[in-house]
C-alpha positions as CSV (number, residue, x, y, z in Angstrom):
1,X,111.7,110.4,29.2
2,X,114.1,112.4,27.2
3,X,115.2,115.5,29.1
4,X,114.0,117.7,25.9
5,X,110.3,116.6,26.2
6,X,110.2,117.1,29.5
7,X,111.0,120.9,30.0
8,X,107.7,120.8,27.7
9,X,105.8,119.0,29.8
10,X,106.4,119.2,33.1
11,X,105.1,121.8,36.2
12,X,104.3,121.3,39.2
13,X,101.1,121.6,40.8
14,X,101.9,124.4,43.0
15,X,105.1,126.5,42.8
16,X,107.5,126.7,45.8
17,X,109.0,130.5,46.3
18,X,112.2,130.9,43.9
19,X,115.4,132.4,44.9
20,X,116.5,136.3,45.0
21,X,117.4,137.4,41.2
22,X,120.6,138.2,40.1
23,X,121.1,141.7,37.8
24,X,123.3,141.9,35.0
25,X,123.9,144.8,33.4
26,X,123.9,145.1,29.6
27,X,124.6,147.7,27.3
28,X,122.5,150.3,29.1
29,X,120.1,148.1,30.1
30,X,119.7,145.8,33.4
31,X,117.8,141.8,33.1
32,X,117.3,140.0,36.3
33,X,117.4,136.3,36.3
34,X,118.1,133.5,37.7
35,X,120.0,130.0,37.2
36,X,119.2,126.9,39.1
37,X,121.3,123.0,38.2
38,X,123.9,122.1,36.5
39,X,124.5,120.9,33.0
40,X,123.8,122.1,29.2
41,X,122.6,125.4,29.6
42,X,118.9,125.9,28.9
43,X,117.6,129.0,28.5
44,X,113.7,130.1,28.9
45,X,112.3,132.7,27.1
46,X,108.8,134.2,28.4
47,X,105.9,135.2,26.7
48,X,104.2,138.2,27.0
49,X,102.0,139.3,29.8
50,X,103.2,137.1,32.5
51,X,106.9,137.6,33.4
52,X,106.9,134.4,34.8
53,X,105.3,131.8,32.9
54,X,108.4,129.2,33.0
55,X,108.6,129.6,36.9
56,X,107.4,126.1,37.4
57,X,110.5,124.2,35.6
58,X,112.7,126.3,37.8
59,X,111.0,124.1,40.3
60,X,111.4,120.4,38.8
61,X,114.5,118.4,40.2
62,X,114.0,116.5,36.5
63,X,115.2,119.7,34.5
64,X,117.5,121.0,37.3
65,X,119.3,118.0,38.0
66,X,120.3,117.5,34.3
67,X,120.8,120.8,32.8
68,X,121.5,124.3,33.8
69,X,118.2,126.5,33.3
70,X,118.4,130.0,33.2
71,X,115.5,132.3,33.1
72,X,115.2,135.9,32.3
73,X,112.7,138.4,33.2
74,X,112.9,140.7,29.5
75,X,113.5,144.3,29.2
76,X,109.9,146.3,30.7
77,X,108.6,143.0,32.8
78,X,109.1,142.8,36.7
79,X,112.4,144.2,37.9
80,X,113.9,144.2,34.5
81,X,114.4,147.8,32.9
82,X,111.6,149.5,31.8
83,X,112.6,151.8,28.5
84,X,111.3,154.6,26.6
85,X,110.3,154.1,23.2
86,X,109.8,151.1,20.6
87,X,111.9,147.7,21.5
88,X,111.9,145.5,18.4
89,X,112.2,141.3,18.6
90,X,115.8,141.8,16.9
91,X,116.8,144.0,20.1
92,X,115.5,141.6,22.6
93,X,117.5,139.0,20.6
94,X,120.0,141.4,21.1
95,X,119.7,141.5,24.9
96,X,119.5,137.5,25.2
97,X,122.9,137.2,22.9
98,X,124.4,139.5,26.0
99,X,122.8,137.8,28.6
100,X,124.7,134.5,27.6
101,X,127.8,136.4,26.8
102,X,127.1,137.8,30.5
103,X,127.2,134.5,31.9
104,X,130.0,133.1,29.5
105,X,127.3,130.8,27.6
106,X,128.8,130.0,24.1
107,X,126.0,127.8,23.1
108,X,122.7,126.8,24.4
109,X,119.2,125.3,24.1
110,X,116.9,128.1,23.0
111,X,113.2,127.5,24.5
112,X,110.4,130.6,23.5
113,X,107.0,130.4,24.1
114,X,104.7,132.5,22.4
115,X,106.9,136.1,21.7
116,X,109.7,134.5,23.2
117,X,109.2,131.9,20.0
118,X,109.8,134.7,17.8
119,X,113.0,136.0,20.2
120,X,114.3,132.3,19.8
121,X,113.8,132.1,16.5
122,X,115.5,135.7,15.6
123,X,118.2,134.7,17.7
124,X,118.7,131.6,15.5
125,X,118.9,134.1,12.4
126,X,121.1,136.6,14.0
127,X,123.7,134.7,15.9
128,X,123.0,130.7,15.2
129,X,126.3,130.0,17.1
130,X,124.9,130.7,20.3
131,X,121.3,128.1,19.5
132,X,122.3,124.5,19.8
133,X,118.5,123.8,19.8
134,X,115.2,125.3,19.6
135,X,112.0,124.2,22.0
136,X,109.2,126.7,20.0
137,X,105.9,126.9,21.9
138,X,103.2,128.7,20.1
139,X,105.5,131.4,18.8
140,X,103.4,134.3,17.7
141,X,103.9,134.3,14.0
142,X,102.6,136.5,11.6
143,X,100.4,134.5,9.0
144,X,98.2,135.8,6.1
145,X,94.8,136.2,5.4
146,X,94.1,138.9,3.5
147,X,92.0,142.6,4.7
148,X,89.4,140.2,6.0
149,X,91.2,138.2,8.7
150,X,93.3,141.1,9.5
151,X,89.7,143.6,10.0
152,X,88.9,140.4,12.0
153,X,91.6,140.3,13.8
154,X,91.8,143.6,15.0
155,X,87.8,143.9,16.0
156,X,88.6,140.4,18.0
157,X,90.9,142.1,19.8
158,X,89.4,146.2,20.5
159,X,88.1,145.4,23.3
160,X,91.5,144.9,25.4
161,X,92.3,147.8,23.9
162,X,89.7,150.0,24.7
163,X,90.2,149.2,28.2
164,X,93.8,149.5,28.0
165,X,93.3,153.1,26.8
166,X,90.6,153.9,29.0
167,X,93.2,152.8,31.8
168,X,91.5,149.5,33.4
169,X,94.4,147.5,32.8
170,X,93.5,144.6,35.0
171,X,90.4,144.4,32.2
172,X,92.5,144.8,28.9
173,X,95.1,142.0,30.1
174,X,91.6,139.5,31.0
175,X,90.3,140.8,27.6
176,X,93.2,139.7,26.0
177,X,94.1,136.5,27.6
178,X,90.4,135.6,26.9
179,X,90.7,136.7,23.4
180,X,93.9,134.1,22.7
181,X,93.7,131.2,25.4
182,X,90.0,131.5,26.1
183,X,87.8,131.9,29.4
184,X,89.2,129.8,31.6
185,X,92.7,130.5,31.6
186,X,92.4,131.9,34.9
187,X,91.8,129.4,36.9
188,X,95.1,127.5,36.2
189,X,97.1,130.5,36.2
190,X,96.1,131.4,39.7
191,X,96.3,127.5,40.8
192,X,99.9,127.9,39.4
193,X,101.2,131.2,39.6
194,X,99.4,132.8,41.9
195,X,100.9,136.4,41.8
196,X,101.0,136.0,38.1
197,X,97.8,138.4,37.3
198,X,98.9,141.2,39.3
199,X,102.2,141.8,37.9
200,X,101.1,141.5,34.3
201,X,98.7,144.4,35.2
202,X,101.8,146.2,36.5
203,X,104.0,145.2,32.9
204,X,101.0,146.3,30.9
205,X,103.0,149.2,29.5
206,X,105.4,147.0,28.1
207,X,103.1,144.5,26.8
208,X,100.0,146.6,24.9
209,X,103.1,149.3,24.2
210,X,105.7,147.8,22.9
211,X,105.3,144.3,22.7
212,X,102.3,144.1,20.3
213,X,103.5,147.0,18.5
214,X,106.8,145.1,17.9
215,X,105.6,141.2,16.6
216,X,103.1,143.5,14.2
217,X,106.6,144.7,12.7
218,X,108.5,141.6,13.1
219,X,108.7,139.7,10.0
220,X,109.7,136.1,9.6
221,X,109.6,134.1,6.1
222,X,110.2,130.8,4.5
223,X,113.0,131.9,3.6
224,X,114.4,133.1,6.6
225,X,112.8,129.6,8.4
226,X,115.4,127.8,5.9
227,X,118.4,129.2,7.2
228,X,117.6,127.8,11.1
229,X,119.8,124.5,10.9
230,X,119.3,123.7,14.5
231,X,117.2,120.8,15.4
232,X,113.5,122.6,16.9
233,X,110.5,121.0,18.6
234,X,107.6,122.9,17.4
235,X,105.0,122.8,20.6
236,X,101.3,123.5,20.6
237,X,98.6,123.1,23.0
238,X,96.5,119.7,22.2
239,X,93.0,122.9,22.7
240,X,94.8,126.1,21.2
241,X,92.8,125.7,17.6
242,X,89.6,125.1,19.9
243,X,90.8,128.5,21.3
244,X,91.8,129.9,17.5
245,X,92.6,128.1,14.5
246,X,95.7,130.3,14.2
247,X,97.6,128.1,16.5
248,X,97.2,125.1,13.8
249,X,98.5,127.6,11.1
250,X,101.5,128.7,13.7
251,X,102.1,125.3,14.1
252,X,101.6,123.9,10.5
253,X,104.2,127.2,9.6
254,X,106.9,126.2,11.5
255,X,106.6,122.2,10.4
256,X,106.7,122.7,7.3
257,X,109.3,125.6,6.7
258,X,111.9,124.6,9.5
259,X,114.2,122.2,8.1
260,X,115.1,120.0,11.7
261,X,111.2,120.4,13.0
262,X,109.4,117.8,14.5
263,X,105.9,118.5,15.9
264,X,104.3,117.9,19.4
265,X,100.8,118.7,20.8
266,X,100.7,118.9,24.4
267,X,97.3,116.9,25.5
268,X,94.6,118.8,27.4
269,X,97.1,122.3,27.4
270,X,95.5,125.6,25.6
271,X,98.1,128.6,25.3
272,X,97.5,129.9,29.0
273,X,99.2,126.9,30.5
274,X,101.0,125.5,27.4
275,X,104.3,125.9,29.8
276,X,102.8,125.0,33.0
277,X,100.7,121.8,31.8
278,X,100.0,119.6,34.2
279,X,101.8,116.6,35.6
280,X,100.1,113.9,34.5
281,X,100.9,114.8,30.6
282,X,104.7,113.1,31.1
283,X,103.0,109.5,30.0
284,X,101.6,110.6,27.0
285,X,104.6,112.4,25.8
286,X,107.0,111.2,22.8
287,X,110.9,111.6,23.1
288,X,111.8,113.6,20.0
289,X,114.0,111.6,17.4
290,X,116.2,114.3,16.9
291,X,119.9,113.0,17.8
292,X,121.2,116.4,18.4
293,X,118.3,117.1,21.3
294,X,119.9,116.1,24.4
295,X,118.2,112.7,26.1
């Protein structure tokens, strides 16, 4: 199996403790994260919510003994800095570029899921020096639609929050998850990452405050998709359009406007476990043909 599709692909089925985090300390601001193997340098970019969605490929000797994977928790999520005010996808670019400078990284595999997809992909745009490759899983792009889908959109999503306003975060985090990965997105993420729920009720600030607030702003065109020269695998779960069709748009977006794209659903996965899919899905995946993607 090329090692590309595998950081896709592969979790385990329960997730051993990881090791302490280191800090660094970056313009003003302070990251933790941690590096496990040796090799290219891969680094993992979370999604929203759940600081530690890519946990589980810390944990594989398949990745670790081939590359060197580093993992950040972003600016506002677990022991990372929390700030005041708005925090825009251009500055966590911004704070990824110095995290590799931190660790001397010149260049390195770029893999975001969800709003780390759009981090990835800004980082690409803002300093493509640094990318040597892209892994995109369900970024959250904006896509049109008119008043209508936006009105639904936004009454799809009131619910989480109202409760987020009214202060039940634990209920506006389960609202949203529902909302975007559907109703049983719970059980795998507890099976998985046990401590997972509790700490995205603790980063809920961040997430419903700055987070959302900042992929509504972010804007990402054709145009700009041209200029992305790396080699990307564009990832989606095989059940996300079950969940919403806007994953096959997301998708469909980034095949047809990246210029190196190749396309990959990930069987049985929905976008609450798209980075933690089961084991059994490294049969059934393809080794991308992309030379520059390291096998």
């Amino acid at each position: 199996m090329r090692g590309w599709t595998a950081l896709c692909v592969l979790a385990l089925p329960m997730v051993a403790a990881c090791g302490t985090m280191n800090r660094a300390v970056l313009d003003g601001i302070e990251l933790e994260y941690e590096v496990r193997g040796g090799g290219e340098p891969v680094v993992l970019v979370h999604a929203g919510i759940f600081a530690d969605w890519f946990k589980p490929l810390l944990q594989e000797p398949a990745l670790t003994g081939r590359y060197r994977m580093i993992s950040y928790h972003r600016v506002g999520y677990a022991g990372s800095n929390r700030v005041a005010g708005p925090v825009s996808i251009a500055q966590q670019a911004a704070h990824l570029r110095a995290l590799l400078r931190h660790l001397r990284i010149e260049r390195a595999h770029i893999v975001g899921h969800s709003s780390g997809g759009n981090i990835a992909l800004q980082l690409a745009l803002d300093a493509p020096e640094m990318v040597q490759s892209l892994v995109i899983m369900e970024a959250a792009l904006p896509v049109s639609g008119g008043p209508e889908r936006m009105l639904a959109t936004r009454a799809a999503m009131a619910p989480a929050f109202e409760a987020f306003r009214a202060g039940d975060k634990a209920r506006a985090i389960d609202l949203f998850m529902r909302s975007v990965s559907g109703p049983g997105y719970r059980a795998t993420l507890d099976r998985v990452l046990p401590a997972a729920f509790s700490q995205g009720v603790a980063d809920a600030d961040t997430f419903f405050g700055q987070e959302l607030p900042a992929l509504q702003q972010w804007s990402f065109k054709r145009e700009d998709a041209t200029r992305i020269a790396q080699p990307a695998l564009a990832v989606v779960g095989e059940k996300s359009p079950e969940v919403a069709p806007i994953w096959r748009e997301r998708q469909e977006i980034l095949l047809a406007w990246l210029p190196r794209a190749e396309g990959f659903a990930l069987p049985g996965a929905t976008a609450s476990h798209i980075s933690t899919a089961a084991s059994q899905s490294r049969q059934t995946a393809p080794a991308p043909n992309t030379t520059a993607i390291p096998a």
